[in-house]
KOLLUM-851933 format. One line per 2 residues: number of its first residue (from 1); their letters; for each residue y, z, x of N, C-alpha, C, O. Coordinates in steps of 0.2 Angstrom, whole numbers. Last residue first. Layout:
NUM	a	Y,Z,X,Y,Z,X,Y,Z,X,Y,Z,X; ... .
***
This chain:
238	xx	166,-125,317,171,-127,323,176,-119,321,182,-118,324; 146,-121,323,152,-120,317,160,-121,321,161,-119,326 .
236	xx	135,-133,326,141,-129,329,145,-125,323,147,-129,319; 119,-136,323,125,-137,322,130,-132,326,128,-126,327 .
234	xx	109,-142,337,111,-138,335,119,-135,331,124,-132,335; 106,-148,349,108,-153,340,110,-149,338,115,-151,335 .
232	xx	100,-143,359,107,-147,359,108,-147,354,114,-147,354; 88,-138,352,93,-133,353,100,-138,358,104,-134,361 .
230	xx	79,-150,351,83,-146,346,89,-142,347,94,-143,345; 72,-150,365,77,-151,362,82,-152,358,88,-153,360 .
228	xx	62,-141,359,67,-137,363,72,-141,367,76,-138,370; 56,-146,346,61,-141,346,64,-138,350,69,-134,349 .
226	xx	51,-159,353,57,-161,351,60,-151,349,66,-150,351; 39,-161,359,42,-156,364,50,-156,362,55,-155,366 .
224	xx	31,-165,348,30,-159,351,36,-154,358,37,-149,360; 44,-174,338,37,-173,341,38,-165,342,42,-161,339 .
222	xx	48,-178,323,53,-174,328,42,-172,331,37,-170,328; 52,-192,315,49,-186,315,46,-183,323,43,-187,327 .
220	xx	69,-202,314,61,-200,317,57,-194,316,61,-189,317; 80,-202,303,78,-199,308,72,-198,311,70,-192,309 .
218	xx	91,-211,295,86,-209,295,83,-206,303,83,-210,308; 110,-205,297,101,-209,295,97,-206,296,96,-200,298 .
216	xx	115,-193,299,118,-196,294,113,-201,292,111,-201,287; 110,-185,310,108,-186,305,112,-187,298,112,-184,293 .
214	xx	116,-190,321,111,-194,320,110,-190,313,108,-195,310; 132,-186,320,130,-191,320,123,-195,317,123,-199,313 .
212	xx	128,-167,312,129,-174,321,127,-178,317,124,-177,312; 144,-163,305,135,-164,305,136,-169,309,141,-173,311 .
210	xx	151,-144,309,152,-152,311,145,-154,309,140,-151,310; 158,-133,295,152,-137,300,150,-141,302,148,-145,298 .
208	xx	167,-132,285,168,-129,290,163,-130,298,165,-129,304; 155,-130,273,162,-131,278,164,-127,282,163,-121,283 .
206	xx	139,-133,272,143,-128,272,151,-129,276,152,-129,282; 130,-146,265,133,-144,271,136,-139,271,135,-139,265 .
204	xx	127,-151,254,124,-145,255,126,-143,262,122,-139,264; 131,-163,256,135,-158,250,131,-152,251,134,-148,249 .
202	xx	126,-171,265,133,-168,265,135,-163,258,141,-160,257; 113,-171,255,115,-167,263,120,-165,265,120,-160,267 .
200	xx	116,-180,245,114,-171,245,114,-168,252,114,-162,253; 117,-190,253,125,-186,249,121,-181,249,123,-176,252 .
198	xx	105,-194,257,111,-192,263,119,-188,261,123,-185,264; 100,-195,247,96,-187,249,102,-187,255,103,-182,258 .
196	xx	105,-208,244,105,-201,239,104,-196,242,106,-191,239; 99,-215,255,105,-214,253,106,-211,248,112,-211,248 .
194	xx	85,-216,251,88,-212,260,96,-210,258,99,-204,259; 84,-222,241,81,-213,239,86,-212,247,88,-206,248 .
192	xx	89,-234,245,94,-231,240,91,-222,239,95,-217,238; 78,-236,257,87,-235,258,89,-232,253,92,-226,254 .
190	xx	66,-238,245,68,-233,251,74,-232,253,77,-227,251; 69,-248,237,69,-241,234,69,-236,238,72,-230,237 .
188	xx	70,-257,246,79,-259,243,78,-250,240,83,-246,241; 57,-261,250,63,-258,255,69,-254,252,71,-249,254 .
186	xx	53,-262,236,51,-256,241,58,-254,247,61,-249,248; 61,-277,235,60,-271,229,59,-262,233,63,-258,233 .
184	xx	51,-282,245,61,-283,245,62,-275,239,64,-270,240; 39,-282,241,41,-280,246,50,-277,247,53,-273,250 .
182	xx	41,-288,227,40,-279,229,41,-277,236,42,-271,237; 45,-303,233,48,-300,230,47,-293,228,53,-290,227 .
180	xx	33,-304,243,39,-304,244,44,-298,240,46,-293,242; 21,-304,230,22,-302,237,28,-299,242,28,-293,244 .
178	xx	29,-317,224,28,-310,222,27,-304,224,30,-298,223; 27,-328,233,34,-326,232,34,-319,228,39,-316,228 .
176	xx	15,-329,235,18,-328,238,24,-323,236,26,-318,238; 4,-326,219,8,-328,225,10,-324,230,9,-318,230 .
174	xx	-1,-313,210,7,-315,210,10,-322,215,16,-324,216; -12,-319,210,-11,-316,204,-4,-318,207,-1,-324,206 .
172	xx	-17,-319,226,-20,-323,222,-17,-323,213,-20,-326,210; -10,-306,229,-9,-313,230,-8,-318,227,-3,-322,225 .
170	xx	-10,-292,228,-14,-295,226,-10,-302,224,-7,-303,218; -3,-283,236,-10,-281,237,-13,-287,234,-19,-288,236 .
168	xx	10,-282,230,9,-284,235,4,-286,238,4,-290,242; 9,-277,215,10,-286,216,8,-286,225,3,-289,226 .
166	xx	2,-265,218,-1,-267,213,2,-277,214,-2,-282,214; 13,-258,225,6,-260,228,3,-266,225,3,-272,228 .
164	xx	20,-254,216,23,-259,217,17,-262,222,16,-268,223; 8,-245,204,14,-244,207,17,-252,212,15,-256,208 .
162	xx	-10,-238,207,-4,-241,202,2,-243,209,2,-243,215; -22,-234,212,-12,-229,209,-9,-233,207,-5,-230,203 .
160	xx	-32,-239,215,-31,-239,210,-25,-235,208,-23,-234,202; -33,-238,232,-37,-235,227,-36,-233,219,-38,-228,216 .
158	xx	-22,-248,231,-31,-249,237,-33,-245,232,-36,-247,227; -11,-243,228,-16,-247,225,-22,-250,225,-26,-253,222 .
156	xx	-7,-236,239,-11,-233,231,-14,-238,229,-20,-238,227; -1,-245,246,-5,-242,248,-9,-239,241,-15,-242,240 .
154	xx	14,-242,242,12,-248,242,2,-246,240,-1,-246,235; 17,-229,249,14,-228,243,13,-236,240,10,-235,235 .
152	xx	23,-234,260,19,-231,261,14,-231,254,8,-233,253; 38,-231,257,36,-236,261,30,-236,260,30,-242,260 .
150	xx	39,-217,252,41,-222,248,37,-230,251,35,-234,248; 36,-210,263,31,-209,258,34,-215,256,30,-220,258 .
148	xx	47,-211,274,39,-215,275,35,-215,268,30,-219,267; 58,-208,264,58,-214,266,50,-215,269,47,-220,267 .
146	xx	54,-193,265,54,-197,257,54,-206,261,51,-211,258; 55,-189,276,48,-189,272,48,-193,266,43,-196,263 .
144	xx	67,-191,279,61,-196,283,55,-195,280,51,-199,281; 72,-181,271,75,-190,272,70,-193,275,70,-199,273 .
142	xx	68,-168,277,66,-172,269,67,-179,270,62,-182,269; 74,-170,290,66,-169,287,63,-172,282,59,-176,282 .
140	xx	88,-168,285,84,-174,288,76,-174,287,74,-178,283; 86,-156,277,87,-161,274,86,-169,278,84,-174,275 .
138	xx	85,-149,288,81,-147,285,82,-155,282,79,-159,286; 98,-150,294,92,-152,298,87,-154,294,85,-160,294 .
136	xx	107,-147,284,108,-152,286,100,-155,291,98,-161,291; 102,-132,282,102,-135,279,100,-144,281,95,-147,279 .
134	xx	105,-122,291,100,-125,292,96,-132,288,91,-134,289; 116,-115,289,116,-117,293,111,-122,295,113,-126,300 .
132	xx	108,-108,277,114,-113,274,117,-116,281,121,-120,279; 98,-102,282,97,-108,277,104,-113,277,104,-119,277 .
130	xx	106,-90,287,99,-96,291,103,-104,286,107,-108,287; 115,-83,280,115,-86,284,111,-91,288,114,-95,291 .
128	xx	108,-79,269,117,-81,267,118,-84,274,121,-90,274; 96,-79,267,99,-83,262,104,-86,264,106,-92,262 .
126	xx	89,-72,278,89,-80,278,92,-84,275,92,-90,276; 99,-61,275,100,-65,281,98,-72,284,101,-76,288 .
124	xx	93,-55,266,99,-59,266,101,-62,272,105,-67,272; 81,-54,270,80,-60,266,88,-61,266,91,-66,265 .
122	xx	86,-43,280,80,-50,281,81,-55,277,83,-60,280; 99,-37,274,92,-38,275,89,-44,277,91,-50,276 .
120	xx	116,-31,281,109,-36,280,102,-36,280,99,-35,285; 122,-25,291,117,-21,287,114,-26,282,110,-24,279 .
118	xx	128,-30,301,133,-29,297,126,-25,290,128,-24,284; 119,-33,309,123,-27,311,126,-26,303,126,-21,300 .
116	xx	115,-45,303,109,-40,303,116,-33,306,114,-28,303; 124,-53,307,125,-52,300,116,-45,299,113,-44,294 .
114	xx	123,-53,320,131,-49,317,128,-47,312,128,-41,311; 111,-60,322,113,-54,324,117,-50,321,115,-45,319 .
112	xx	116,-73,317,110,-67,316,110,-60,316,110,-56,312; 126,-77,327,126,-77,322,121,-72,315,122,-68,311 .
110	xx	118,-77,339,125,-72,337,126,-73,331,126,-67,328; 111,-87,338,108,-80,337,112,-74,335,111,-69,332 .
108	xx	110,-101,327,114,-96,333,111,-90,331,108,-88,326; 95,-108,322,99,-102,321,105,-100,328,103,-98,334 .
106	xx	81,-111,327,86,-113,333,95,-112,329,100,-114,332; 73,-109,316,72,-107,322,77,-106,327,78,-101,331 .
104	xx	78,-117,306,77,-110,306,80,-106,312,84,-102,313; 74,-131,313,82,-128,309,83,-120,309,88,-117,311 .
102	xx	60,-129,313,67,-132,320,71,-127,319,71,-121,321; 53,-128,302,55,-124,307,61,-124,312,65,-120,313 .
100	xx	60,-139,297,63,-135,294,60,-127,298,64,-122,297; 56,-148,303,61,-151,305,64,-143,303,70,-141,305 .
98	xx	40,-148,300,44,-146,309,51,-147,309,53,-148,315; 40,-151,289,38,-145,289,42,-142,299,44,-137,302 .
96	xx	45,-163,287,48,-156,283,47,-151,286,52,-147,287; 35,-171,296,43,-170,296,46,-164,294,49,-160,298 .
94	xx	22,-169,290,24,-166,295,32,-166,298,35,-161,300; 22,-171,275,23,-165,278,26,-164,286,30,-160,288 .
92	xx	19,-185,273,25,-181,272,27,-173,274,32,-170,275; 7,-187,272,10,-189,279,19,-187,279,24,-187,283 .
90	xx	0,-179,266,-2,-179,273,5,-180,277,7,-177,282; 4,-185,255,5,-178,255,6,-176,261,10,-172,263 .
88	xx	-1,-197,255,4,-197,256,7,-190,257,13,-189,259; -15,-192,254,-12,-197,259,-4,-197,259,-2,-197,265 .
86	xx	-15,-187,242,-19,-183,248,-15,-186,253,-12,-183,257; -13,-195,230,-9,-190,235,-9,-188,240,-5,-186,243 .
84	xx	-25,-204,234,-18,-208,236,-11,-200,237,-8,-199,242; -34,-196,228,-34,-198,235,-27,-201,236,-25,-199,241 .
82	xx	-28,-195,213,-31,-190,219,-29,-191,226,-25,-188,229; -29,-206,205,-21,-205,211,-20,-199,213,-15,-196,216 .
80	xx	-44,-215,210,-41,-208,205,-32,-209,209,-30,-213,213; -59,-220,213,-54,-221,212,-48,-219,206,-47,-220,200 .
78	xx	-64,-204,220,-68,-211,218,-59,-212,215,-54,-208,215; -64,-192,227,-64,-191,223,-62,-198,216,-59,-198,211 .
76	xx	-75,-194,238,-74,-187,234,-72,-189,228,-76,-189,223; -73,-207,244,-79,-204,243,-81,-198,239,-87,-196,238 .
74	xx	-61,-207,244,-62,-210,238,-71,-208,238,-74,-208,233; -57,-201,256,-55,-198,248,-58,-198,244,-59,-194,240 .
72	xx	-59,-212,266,-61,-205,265,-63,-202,260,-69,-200,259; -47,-220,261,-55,-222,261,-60,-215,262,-65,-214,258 .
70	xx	-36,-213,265,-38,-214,256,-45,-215,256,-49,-212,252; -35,-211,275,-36,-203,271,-38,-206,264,-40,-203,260 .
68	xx	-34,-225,282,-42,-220,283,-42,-215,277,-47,-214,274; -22,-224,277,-28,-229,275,-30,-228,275,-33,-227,269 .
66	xx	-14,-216,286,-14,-217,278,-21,-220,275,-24,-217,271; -21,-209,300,-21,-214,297,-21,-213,287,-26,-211,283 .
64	xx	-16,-194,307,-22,-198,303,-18,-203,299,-14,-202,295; -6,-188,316,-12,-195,320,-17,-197,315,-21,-202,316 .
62	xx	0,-182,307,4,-188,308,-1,-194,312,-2,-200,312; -7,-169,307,-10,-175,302,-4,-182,302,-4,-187,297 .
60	xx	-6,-164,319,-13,-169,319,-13,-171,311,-18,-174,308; 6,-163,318,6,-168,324,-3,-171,323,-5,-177,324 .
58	xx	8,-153,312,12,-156,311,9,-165,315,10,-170,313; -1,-143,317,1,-144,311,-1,-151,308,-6,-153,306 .
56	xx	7,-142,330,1,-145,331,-1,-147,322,-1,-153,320; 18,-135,324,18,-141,329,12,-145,326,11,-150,322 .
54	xx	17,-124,317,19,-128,313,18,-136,318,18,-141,315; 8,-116,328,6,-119,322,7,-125,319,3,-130,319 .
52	xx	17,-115,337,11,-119,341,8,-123,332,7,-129,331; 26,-110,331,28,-115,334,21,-118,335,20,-124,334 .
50	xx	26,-94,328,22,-99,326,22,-106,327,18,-109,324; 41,-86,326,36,-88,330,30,-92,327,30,-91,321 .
48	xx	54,-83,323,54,-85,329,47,-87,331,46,-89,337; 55,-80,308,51,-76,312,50,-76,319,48,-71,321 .
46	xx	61,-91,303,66,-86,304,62,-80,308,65,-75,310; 51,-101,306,57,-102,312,61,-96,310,66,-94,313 .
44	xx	41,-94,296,40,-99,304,46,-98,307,47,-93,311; 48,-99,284,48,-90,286,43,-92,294,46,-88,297 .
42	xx	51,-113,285,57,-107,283,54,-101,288,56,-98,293; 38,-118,284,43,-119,292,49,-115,292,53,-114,297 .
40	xx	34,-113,271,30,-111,278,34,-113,285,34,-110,291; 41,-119,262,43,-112,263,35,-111,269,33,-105,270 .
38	xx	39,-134,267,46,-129,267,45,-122,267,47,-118,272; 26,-137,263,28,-136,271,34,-132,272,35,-128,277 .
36	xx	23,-135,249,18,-132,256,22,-133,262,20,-128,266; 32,-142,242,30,-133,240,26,-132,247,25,-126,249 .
34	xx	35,-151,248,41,-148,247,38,-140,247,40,-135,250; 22,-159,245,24,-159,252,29,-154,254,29,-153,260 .
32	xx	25,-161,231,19,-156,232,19,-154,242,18,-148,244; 37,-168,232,36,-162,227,29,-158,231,30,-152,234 .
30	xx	32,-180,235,36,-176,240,39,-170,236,45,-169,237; 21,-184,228,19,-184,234,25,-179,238,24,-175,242 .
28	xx	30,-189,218,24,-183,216,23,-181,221,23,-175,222; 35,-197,220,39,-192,218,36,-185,217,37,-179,215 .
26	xx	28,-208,222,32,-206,228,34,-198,227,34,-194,232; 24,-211,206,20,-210,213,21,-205,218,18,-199,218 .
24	xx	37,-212,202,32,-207,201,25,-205,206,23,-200,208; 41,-225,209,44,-218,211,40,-210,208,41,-205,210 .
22	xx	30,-234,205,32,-232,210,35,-224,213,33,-220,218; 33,-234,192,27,-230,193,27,-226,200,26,-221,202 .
20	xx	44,-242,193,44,-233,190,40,-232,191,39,-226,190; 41,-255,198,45,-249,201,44,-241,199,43,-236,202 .
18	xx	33,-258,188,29,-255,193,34,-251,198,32,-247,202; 44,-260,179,40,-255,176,35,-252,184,34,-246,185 .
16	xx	52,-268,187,54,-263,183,48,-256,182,48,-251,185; 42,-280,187,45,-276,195,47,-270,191,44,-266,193 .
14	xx	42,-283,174,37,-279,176,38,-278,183,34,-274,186; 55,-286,169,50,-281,167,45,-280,169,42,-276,167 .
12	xx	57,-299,178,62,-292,178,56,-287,176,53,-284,180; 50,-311,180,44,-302,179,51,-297,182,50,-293,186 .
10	xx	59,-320,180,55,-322,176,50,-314,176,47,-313,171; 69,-318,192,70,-319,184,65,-319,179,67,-318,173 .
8	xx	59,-318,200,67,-310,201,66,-310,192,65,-306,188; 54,-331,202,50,-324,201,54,-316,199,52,-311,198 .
6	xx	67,-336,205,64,-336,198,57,-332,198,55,-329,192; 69,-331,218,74,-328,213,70,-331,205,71,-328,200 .
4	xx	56,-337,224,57,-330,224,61,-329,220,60,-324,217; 60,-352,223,51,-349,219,54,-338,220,53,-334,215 .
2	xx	70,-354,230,71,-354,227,64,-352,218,64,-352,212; 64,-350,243,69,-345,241,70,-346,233,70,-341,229 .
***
């Protein structure tokens, strides 16, 4: 214990520094996972149809191994922070993208409907009413994507990304207590990104809407036979 707080004390500036690479890492990875999966699992679940898509999707690149996608990679695109996004892009998508069909999808329908009577178009109907119900789902999604990326992007330094991987990966240089110490660092960066994406979700809540208990944490990514459970979770308006 006492070799890890003077390792705390003695590479402040450089857990610092490989933390920010860290989140630049992370942040690149759930940026590009944001623009492919969300608007594909939005217009999916307000269409009611393509489920088999977004599932399976969803489902054969959570069966690929992070490791394998970088080792892979690197025969394409040699050591680059190419292949490190690929891997983490992979593995962030399927949450998003099946959490943010779910949400859509399993809309009250009464709800739909009215605002389709009341002459609503399509797009305002996903604006003013889908989304803003759908929110709170959505955003678990996010929360799980961003906490496995975050955990996860260690890994980059297999193929040269840099980032807190960089102490973990490499022993003989940091020790033991180095090791540790990015470990403890990774954890502490994952909870704090979970617990910031959990205020932006209460605050994108709409009032007047109860949020279920489970997604105030973190939330597993939602299998294949989870959308037709979904429709118990389904928010209520009180």
């Amino acid at each position: 214990m006492s070799d890890l707080l003077d390792f705390f004390a003695d590479n402040t500036s450089l857990l610092l520094d490989k933390t920010l690479e860290h989140m630049g890492i992370a942040a690149l990875a759930i940026v590009i996972a944001l623009a492919i999966a969300l608007p594909i699992g939005i217009v999916l679940g307000h269409q009611h149809r393509g489920s088999y898509v977004a599932i399976n999707i969803s489902n054969v690149l959570r069966a690929l191994p992070s490791l394998a996608l970088i080792a892979i990679s690197l025969a394409l695109f040699g050591l680059s922070a190419i292949n490190v996004q690929v891997a983490l892009v992979a593995l962030a998508i399927p949450p998003i993208l099946t959490n943010a069909y779910t949400a859509v999808d399993r809309v009250d329908a009464d709800a739909v409907e009215s605002a389709r009577g009341m002459g609503m178009t399509e797009l305002q109907v996903l604006r003013t009413v889908e989304l803003p119900l759908s929110w709170p789902l959505i955003f678990a999604g996010i929360r799980t994507g961003a906490v496995y990326v975050i955990a996860t992007a260690p890994l980059a330094a297999i193929a040269g990304g840099g980032g807190l991987g960089d102490i973990i990966l490499n022993q003989p240089t940091y020790q033991l207590e180095g090791v540790i110490a990015a470990t403890i660092v990774t954890v502490v960066l994952a909870f704090a990104v979970d617990g910031l994406l959990a205020l932006v979700q209460r605050a994108v809540t709409p009032r007047g809407l109860v949020l279920p208990k489970e997604f105030h944490t973190i939330v597993p990514p939602v299998e294949s036979d989870v959308p037709a459970a979904a429709a118990e979770t389904t928010i209520a308006a009180r």
